[in-house]
C-alpha positions in Angstrom: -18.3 26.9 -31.1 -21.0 25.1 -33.1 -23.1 23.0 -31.2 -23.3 19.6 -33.3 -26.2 17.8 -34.1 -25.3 14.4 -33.4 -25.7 12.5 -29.7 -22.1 12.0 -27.5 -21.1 8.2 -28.0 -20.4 6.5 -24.5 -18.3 3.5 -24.4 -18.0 1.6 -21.1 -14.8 -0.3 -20.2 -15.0 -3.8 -20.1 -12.0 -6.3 -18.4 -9.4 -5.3 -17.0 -9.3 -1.5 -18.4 -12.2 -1.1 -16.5 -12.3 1.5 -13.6 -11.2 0.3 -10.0 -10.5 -3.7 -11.9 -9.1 -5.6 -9.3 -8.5 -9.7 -9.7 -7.5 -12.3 -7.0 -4.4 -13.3 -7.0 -4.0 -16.9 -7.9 -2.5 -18.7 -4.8 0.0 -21.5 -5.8 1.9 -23.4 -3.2 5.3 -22.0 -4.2 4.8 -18.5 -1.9 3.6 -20.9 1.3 6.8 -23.4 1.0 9.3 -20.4 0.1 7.9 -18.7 3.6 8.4 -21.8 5.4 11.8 -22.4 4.0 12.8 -18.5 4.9 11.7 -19.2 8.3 13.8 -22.3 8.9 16.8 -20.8 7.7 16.5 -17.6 10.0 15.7 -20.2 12.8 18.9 -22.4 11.5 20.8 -18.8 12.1 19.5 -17.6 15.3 20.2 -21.2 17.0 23.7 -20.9 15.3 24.6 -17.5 16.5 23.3 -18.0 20.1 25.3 -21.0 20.4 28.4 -19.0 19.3 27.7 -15.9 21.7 27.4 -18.6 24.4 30.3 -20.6 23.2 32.1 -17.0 23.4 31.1 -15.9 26.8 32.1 -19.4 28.3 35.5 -18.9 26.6 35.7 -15.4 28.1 35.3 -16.7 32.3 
């Protein structure tokens, strides 16, 4: 192998190729109201099917 005369080029990565880039996440209301509606309608179900398992055992006696 020949060593050549002419000096290594280095090139640094700039943006988002860059090593290890990491950017916030921009935070729109959309992913606090769709939590808030996911929890009212598991709420909404849980009040539902107690009142069913009670309405069931009552039936049962």
């Amino acid at each position: 192998m020949k060593p050549q005369g002419r000096a290594q080029t280095v090139v640094v990565p700039k943006g988002g190729v860059a090593a290890g880039a990491e950017y916030a996440a921009e935070d729109t209301g959309n992913s606090v109201a769709a939590g808030a509606g996911l929890v009212a309608i598991l709420a909404g179900l849980g009040v539902a099917l107690t009142a069913r398992g009670r309405r069931a055992a009552r039936d049962r006696v």
